[in-house]
C-alpha positions in Angstrom: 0.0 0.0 0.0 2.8 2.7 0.6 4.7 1.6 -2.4 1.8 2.3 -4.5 1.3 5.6 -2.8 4.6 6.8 -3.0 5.1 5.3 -6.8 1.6 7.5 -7.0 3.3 10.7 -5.7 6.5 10.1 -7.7 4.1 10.0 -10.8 2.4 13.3 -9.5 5.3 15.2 -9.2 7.0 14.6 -12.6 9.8 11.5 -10.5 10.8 10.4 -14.2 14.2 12.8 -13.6 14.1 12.7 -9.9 16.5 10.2 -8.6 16.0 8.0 -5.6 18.7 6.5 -3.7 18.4 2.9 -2.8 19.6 1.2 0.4 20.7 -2.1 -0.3 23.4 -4.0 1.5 26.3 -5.2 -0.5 28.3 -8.4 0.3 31.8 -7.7 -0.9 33.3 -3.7 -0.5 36.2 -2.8 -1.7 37.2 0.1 0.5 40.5 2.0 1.5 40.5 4.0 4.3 43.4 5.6 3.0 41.6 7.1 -0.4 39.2 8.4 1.9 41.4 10.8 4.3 42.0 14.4 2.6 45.3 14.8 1.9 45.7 17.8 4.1 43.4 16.7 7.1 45.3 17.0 10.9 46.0 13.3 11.0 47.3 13.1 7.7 50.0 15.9 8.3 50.6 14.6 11.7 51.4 11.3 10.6 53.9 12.8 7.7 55.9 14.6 10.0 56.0 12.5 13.3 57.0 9.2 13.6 55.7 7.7 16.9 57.7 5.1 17.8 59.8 5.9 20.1 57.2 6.0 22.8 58.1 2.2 23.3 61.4 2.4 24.2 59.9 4.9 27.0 57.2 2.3 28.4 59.3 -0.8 27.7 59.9 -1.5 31.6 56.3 -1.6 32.4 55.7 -4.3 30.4 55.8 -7.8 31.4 58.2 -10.3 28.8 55.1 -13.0 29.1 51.5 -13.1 29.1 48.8 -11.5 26.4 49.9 -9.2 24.9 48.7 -5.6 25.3 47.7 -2.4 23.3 50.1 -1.2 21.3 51.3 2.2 23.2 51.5 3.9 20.6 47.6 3.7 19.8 47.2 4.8 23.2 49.5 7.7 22.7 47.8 8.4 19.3 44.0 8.2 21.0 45.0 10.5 23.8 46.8 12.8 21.8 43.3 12.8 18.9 41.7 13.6 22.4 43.5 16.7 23.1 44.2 17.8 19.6 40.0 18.0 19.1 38.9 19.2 22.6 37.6 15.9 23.5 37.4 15.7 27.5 36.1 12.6 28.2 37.7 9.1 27.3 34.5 7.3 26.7 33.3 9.4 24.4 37.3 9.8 22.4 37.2 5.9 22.0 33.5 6.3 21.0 34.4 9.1 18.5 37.5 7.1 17.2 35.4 4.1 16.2 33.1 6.1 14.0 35.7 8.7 12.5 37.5 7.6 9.5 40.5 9.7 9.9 41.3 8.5 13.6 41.1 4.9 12.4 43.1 5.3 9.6 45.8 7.3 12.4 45.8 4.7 14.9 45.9 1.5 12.1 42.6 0.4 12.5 40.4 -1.0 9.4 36.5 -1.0 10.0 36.3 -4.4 11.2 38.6 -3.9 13.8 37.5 -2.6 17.2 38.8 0.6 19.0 40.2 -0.2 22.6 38.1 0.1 25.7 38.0 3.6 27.1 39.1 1.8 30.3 42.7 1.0 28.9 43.7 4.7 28.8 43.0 5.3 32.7 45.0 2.0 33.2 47.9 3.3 31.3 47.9 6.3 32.7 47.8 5.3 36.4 50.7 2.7 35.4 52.9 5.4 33.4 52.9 8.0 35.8 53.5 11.6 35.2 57.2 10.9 34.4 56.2 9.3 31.0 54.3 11.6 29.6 57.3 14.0 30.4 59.8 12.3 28.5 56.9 12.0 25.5 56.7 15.9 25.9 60.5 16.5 26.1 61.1 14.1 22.8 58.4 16.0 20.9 60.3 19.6 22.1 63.5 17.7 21.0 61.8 16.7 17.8 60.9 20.9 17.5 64.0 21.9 18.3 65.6 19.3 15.4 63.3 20.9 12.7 64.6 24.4 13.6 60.8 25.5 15.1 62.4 26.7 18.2 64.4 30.0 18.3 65.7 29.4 22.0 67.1 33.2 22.5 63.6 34.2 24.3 61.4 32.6 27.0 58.0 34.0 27.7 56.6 32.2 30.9 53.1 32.7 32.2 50.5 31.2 34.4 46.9 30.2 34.9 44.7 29.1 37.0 42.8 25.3 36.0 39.4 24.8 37.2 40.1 21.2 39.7 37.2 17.9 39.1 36.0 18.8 42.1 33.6 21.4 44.0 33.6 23.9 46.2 31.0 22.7 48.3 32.6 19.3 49.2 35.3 21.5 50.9 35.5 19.6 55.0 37.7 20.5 58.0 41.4 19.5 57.4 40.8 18.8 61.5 37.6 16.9 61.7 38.9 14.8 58.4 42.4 13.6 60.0 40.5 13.2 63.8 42.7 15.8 65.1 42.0 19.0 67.0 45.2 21.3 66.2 46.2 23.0 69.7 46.0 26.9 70.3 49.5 27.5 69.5 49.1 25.9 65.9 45.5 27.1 65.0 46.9 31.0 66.0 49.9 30.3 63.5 47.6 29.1 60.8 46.0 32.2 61.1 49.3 34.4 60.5 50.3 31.7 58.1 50.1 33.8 54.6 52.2 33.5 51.5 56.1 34.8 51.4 56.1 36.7 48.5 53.4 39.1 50.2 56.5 40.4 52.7 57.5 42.4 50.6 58.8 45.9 52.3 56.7 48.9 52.5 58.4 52.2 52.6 57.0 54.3 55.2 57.6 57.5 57.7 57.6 55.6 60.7 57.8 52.6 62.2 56.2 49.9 64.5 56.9 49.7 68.7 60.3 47.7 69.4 62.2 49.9 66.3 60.3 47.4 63.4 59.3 48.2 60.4 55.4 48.0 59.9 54.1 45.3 57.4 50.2 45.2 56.2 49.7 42.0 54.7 46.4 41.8 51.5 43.0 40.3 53.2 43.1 38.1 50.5 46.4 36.5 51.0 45.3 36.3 54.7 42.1 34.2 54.1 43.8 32.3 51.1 45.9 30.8 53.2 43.3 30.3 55.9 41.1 28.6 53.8 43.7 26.2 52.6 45.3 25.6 56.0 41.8 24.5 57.4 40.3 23.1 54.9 40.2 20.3 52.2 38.3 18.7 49.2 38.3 14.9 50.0 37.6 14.5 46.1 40.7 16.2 45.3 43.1 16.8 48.0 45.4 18.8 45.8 43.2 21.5 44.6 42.8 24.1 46.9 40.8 27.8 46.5 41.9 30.6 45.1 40.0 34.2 44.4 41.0 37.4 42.8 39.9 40.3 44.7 36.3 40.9 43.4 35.6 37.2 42.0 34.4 34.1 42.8 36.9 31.6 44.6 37.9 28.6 42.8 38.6 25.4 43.5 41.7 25.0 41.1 45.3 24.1 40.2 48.3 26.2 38.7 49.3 25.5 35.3 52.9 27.3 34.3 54.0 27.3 30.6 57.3 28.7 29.2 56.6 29.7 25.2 59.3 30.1 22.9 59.5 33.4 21.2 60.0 31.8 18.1 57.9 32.3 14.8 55.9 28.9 15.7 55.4 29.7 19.7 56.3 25.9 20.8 55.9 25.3 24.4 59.1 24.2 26.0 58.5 23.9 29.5 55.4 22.5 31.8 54.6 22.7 35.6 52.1 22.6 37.9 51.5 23.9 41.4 49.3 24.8 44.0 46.8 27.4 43.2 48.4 29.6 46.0 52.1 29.1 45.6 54.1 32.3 44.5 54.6 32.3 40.2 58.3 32.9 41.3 58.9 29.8 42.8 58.3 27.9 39.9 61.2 30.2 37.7 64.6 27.3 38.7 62.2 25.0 37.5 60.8 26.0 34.5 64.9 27.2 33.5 65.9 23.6 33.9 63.2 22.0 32.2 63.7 24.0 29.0 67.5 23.6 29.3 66.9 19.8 29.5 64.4 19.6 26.2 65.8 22.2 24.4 69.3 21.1 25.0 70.6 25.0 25.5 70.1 27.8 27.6 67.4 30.9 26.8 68.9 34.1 26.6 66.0 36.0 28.5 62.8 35.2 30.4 59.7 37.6 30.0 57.5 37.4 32.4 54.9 38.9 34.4 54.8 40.9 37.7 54.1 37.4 39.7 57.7 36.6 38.8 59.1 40.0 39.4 61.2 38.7 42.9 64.5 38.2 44.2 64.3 35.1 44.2 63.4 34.9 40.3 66.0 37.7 39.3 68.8 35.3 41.5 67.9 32.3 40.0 67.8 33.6 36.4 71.5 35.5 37.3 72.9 32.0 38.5 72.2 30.6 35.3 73.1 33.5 32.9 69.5 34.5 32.1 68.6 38.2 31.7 65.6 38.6 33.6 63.1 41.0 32.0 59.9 40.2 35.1 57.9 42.9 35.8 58.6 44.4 39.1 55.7 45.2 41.3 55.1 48.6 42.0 54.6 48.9 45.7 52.7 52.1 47.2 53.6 53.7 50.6 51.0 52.6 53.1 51.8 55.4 55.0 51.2 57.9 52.8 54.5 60.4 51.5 57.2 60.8 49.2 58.3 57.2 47.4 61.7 56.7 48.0 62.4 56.9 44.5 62.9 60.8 45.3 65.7 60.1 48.0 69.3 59.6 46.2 71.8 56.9 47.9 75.1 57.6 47.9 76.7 54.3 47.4 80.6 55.3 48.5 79.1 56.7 51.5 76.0 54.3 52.3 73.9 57.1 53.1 70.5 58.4 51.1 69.9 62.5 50.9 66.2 63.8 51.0 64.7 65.9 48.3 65.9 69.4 50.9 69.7 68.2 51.2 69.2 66.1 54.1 71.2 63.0 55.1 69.4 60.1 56.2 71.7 58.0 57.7 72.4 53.5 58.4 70.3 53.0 61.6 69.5 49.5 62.2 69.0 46.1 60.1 65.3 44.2 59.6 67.2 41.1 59.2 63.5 39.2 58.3 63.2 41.1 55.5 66.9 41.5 54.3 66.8 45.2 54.7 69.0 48.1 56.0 67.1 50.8 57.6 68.4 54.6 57.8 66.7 58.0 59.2 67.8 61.4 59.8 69.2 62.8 62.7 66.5 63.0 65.2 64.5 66.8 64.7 65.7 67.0 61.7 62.0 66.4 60.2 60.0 68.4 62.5 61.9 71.5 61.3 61.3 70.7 57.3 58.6 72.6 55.2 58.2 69.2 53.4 57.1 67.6 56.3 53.6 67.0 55.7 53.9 65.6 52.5 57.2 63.5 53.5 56.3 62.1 56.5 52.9 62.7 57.5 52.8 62.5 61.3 54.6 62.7 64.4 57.3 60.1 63.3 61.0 60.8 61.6 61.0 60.0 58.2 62.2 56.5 57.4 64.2 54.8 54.5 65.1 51.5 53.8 67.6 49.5 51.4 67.7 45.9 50.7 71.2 43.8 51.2 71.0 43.4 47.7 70.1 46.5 46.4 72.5 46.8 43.4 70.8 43.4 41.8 67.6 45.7 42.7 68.6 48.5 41.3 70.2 47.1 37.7 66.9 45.5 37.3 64.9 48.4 37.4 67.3 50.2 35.0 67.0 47.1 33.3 62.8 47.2 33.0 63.2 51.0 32.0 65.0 49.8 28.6 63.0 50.1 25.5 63.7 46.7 24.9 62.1 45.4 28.0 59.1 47.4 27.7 58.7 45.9 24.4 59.2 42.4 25.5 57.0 42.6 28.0 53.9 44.2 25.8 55.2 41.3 23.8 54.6 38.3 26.4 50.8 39.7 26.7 50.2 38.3 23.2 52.6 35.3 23.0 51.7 33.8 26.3 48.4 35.0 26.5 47.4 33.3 23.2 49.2 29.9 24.0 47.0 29.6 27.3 43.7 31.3 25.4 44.1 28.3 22.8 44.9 25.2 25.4 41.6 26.4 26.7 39.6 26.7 24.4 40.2 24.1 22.3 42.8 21.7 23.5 40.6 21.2 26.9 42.6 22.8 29.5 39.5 25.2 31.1 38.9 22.2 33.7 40.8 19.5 35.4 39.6 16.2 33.8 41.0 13.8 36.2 42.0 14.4 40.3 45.1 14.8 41.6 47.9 17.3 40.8 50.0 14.5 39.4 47.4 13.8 37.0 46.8 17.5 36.5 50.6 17.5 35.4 50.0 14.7 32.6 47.1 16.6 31.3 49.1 20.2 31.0 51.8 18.0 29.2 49.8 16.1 27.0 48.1 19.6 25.7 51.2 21.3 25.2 52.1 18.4 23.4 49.6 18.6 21.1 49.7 22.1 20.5 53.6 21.7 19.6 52.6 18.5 17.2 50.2 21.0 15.6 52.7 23.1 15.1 55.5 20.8 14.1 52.9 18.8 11.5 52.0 23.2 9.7 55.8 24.0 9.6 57.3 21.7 7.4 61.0 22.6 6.6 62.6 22.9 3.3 64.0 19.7 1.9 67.8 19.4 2.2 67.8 22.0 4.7 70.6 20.2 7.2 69.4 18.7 10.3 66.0 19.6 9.6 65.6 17.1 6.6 66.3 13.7 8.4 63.9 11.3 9.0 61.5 11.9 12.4 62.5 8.2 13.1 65.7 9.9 14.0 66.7 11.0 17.6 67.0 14.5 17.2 70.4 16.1 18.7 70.7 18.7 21.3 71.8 22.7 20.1 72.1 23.7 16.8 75.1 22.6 14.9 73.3 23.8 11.7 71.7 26.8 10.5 68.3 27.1 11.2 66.3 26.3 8.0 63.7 28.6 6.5 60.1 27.8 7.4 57.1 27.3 5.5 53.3 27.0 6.9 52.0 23.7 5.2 48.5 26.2 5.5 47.8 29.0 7.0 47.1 29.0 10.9 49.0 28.5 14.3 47.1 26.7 16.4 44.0 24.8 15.3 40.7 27.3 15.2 42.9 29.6 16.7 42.5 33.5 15.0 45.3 34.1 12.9 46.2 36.3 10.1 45.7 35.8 6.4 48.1 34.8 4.0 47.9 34.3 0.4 47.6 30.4 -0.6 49.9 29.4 -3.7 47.1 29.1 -6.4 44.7 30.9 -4.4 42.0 34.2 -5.9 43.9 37.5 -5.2 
């Protein structure tokens, strides 16, 4: 009955030149899944330019010489890697997705009658790898970077954010009530005073506190950071703890730090990750080493912002021959007053001289803060006309100097440079875009596991497929040194060639990232 009425429609409206497809399962296909992937699809490049193999000789000693034989680890590289690479969060749904897409199959070597690995292998591999695995597979691709000539290696930009943790605020519990134990007077009042170190930082000032100390006033929101972390946990993820910027929400997150080569192709070189409230600064040894160890040479500079900008950075980068271009932090006087930028020191004679001609001379040390402190003779204030806007109040006007004040010093010279200024307007769009992309669309905005050490293998595995993105657009020119081997070969530390010209295979960085046109041999003017 509907044959007839549909033959009767197909009569009605004229069906003697419109087609009709019809569905009839074939016995025999003859099908290549290699004639079906584009010739410049993601997977296709990727698979031209990197040659995967080397991942076993990095999980060889986790596997057993008997029994059944497992996955191949290099389809579990591939599928985690497809994961990241297409902003695919959850590992059900990847191994889902990589059964159905044509393109993933023909990546990871699978024909259609084959079936894609269980989701379930990929958490297995992962808690069995560890985070040190997936290090070495992000240090080899850098390597494999730095062999094609994609990494400049003169200019580090290093920046940080802030990763949303699996987990909620709300399941946030007593640290006391979880571990059974009441914490006695003496340690709850020191978890109150507990704040962060890089937030005692001096404050110039006209006078100072009873006992001849200099008066500190340490951010609310340092204070009850640390609080909150000190007394409380997330039993879903121990590791996270909260964080808020004044005038937003607090989040339950992690601290993701990424150095970003200044080169033309912006590959990331060096990964860490640490608590949400830990000082950027701390992290500055760290990332140095870890892009001296991939990269196999030392960066020239390190840009970054004013969360760096410490001693502590500036003496780790001048231990290693680093110039340090990290924005310094300005710091107001509390106390209201001139800024001691408008007293002179007099190095030969360790004194500083007042905007009127007045000497302030070496009065005592603040040895918990590393500072000298010197003042005037006493009445010499009371008698200045500058008094009220110097040193508003009964108290002597008060300077002081850090014991390293000439490293100090040469770095603010240093930031005053038209070359800093431009390096540093520089790192906004360099390391900003590297972290705006992971977000976006290599699924960095949230924590997919628990756990900082598997919040470590998921910062490393997107970095490593933005750089694989990178390394499969840049081709370089055929017989071009180094850069023209094989990328079965193990690529050697430094440069002992010149770096080879480099040509976008198409236009973009970063995939779906905004980038800037360029005219396509054989494309419409």
């Amino acid at each position: 009955m509907d044959a007839a009425l549909n033959a009767a429609d197909d009569v009605a409206e004229g069906g003697a030149v419109m087609g009709r497809k019809a569905v009839e399962p074939k016995l025999y296909v003859s099908f290549s899944l290699d004639a079906v992937v584009p010739a410049n699809h993601l997977v296709r490049l990727l698979a031209d330019a990197v040659d995967l193999s080397f991942v076993r000789g990095l999980v060889r000693r986790y596997y057993s010489h008997t029994g059944k034989p497992s996955v191949d680890p290099i389809v579990l590289f591939k599928l985690v890697l497809l994961g990241y690479l297409f902003n695919i969060t959850s590992e059900r749904r990847l191994c889902e997705e990589a059964g159905l897409n044509l393109a993933w199959r023909w990546y990871l070597g699978y024909e259609l009658d084959e079936p894609i690995p269980d989701h379930s292998v990929l958490s297995k591999a992962r808690s069995r790898y560890g985070a040190a695995v997936y290090e070495r597979f992000f240090r080899r691709i850098v390597q494999l970077c730095e062999a094609r000539g994609l990494i400049q290696g003169d200019v580090l930009f290093v920046d940080a954010t802030m990763v949303k943790a699996n987990a909620s605020p709300q399941s946030l519990r007593s640290r006391a009530l979880l571990g059974q134990r009441v914490p006695q007077p003496r340690e709850f009042v020191a978890q109150l005073w507990t704040v962060n170190d890089e937030a005692a930082e001096e404050v110039e000032g006209p006078g100072t506190g009873r006992g001849g100390r200099l008066r500190t006033d340490h951010p609310k929101g340092l204070q009850s950071r640390a609080v909150t972390n000190e007394l409380s946990v997330s039993p879903t993820d121990p590791d996270a703890q909260m964080f808020r910027k004044p005038g937003k929400t607090p989040l339950l997150s992690h601290k993701a730090h990424m150095a970003v080569d200044g080169g033309r192709a912006g590959i990331i070189t060096a990964v860490e990750v640490r608590p949400s409230c830990e000082a950027d600064s701390h992290v500055v040894p760290a990332i140095l080493a870890r892009h001296e160890l991939a990269v196999g040479r030392r960066a020239r500079e390190l840009v970054g912002d004013r969360g760096y900008g410490t001693a502590a950075a500036n003496q780790a980068c001048e231990e290693r021959g680093v110039t340090a271009t990290l924005a310094m932090r300005s710091f107001s006087n509390a106390h209201g007053g001139l800024q001691r930028d408008q007293f002179t020191f007099v190095a030969d004679r360790d004194i500083f001289i007042c905007p009127t001609g007045q000497e302030l001379r070496f009065s005592q040390q603040n040895r918990p803060f590393r500072t000298n402190i010197y003042r005037p003779s006493r009445g010499t204030c009371r008698a200045c006309p500058l008094k009220p806007e110097c040193a508003p109040g009964r108290a002597e006007r008060t300077v002081s100097r850090r014991w390293d004040g000439d490293l100090w010093e040469g770095w603010q010279t240093h930031l005053q440079s038209r070359h800093a200024r431009q390096m540093l307007r520089r790192r906004q769009v360099v390391s900003e875009r590297a972290f705006a992309v992971g977000k976006e669309h290599h699924g960095l905005g949230r924590a997919q596991f628990r756990g900082r050490s598997n919040m470590r293998i998921q910062a490393l595995m997107t970095a490593a497929a933005m750089n694989l993105s990178q390394l499969a657009r840049f081709l370089p020119v055929r017989n071009a040194g180094v850069a023209a081997a094989t990328t079965s070969s193990f690529p050697v530390h430094g440069r002992t060639h010149s770096a080879p010209c480099l040509r976008p295979h198409h236009r973009g960085a970063w995939p779906h990232t905004p980038h800037v046109r360029r005219r396509q041999r054989g494309s419409p003017s």
